[in-house]
C-alpha positions, -999 to +999 in steps of 0.1 A: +000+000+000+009+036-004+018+053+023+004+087+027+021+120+031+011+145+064-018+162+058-015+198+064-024+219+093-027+258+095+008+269+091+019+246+067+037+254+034+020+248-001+041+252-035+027+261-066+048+251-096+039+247-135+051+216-152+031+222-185+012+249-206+022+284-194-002+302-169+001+345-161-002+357-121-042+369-130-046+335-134-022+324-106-032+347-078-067+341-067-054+308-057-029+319-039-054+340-018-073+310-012-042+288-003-032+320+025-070+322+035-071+285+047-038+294+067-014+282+046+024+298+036+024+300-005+057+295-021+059+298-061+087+286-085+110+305-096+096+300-135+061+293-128+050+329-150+078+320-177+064+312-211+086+293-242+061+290-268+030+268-253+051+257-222+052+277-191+096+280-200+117+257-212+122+218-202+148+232-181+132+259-163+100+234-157+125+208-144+147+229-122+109+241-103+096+206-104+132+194-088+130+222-066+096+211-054+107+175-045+130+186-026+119+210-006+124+198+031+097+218+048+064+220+023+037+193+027+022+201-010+028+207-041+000+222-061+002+221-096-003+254-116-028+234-148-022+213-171-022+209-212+008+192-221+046+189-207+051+170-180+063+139-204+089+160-217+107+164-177+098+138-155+126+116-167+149+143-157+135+147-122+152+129-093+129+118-066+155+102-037+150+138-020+109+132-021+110+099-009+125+110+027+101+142+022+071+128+006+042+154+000+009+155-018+011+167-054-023+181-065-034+184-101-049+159-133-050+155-163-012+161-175-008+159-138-016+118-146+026+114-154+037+129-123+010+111-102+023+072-120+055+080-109+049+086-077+022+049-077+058+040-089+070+053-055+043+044-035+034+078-027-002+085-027-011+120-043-045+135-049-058+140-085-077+174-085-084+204-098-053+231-104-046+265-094-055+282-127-093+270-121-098+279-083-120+309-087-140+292-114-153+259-095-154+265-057-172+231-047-139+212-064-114+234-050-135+229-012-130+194-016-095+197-028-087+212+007-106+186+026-079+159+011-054+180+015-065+184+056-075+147+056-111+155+059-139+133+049-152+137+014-189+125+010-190+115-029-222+118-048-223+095-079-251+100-103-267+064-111-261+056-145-278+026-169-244+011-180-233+009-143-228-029-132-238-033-097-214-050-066-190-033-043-148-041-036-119-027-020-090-015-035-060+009-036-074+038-065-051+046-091-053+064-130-058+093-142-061+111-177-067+079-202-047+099-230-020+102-201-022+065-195-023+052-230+014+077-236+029+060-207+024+020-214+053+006-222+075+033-206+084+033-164+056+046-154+034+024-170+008+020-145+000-019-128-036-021-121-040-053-110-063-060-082-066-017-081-096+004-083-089+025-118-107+053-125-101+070-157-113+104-175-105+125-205-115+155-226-117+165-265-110+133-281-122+116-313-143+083-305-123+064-323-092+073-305-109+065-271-118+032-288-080+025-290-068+034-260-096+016-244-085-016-267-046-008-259-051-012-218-075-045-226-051-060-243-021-049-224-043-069-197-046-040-175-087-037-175-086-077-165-075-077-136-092-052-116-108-047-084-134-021-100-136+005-128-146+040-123-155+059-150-152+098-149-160+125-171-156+116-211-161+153-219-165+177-254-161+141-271-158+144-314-168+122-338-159+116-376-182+125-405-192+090-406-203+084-365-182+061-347-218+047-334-210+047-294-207+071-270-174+071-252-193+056-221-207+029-248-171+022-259-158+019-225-183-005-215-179-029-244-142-035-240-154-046-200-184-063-199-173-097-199-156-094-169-179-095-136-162-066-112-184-037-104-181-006-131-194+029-120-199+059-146-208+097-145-182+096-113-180+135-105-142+140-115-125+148-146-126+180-170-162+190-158-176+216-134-172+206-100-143+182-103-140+165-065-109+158-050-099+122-051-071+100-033-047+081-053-026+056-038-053+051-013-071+020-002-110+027-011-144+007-012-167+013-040-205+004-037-224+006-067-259-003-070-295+004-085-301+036-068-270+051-060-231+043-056-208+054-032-165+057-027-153+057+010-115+057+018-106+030+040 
């Protein structure tokens, strides 16, 4: 199991850092008003308002802040700034001995899904989430970003959904971005999910790609396996000319339904309004049934 970072108390130091598409301070700040109104010290990387064509600076600047993050002996969390596309390009160059005798939650999703494999890699939990850039723009995710980050409880509403498959297990929670996951099989990172709770989500894809990826971690054996599947949002999904003929939720459930673990969709995470806070890295029971499904942290 993953063993979980302190959670923070009033006092505590947060860093905000940007490992992927570049973000200005009017974006930046309100969160850092937020951060310093639930008590918290706010440090920022030295690069995090740098911009090298999409990236917020260059490999280098976004390595030297990430490295500077791990390391850091006092923080408790490391929040990142958003996402888009970048962290692939450092993580390799990142050395983590410092985090492991520091560990600390790292907050963020979608691109954030690299960073948070490594640390499953680790055995580090982290908490996928939403990012500094949207703070002022969805207060109920941001709340329940800070009740993880305090090691509150975090009551989950799950929409019931007719694709759902009924039945309830335990298991450490682990994925992320599906894009994310599909660009790390094969690599180090490539996440294990066996016997694991994997929730998945993505944004803006063609149905055909999601079709793929879906196929590539079914045949890489990693949707066999599982504890449970939880499905987030499948969001601002495209189709060709010529429809694909399934919705992304319709594809999804295709490449599982011969297996007999329980499968929960609509799951209130992902690039949607009101992204809640989850664990990953954390031991979890999922219930889902007829009339409603639940996730409670063990």
């Amino acid at each position: 199991m993953s063993s979980l970072p302190p959670f923070l108390m009033k006092g505590d130091t947060i860093l905000i850092i940007a490992t992927a598409r570049a973000r200005n301070k009017e974006q930046i700040q309100p969160s850092i008003d937020i951060l310093k109104s639930w008590g918290l010290k706010v440090e920022t990387g030295n690069n995090i308002y740098k911009k090298h064509h999409q990236f917020a600076g260059t490999d280098t600047e976004r390595t030297n802040d990430l490295q500077w993050a791990v390391d850091h002996k006092t923080a408790k969390a490391i929040l990142i700034a958003g996402g888009g596309y970048g962290n692939l390009r450092i993580i390799d160059k990142v050395n983590f001995k410092g985090f492991k005798k520091h560990p600390k939650w790292i907050a963020g999703y979608s691109d954030t899904t690299a960073l948070q494999s490594r640390l499953e890699k680790l055995k580090i939990a982290s908490i996928h989430s939403t990012m500094a850039f949207q703070f002022p723009n969805d207060k109920e995710a941001t709340l329940s970003l800070k009740k993880l980050l305090f090691g509150e409880r975090l009551n989950y509403y799950i929409p019931k959904n007719k694709l759902n498959r009924n039945g309830t297990a335990e298991g450490k929670v682990v994925g992320g971005n599906l894009s994310m996951l599909y660009a790390l099989s094969g690599s180090v990172d490539d996440l294990v999910t066996r016997n694991k709770i994997l929730f998945i989500e993505d944004l803006d894809e063609q149905l055909y790609h999601i079709d793929r990826m879906v196929l590539q971690l079914k045949r890489s054996g990693k949707l066999k396996g599982l504890k449970a599947l939880i499905v987030g949002g499948m969001t601002d999904m495209k189709d060709n000319a010529v429809p694909f003929g399934k919705t992304a939720e319709e594809i999804i459930w295709d490449a599982v339904k011969e297996y007999n673990y329980p499968v929960c969709f609509n799951f209130p995470a992902g690039h949607i309004k009101n992204n809640t806070a989850l664990y990953f890295g954390r031991k979890a029971r999922l219930s889902v049934a007829a009339a409603k499904s639940n996730l409670e942290y063990l």
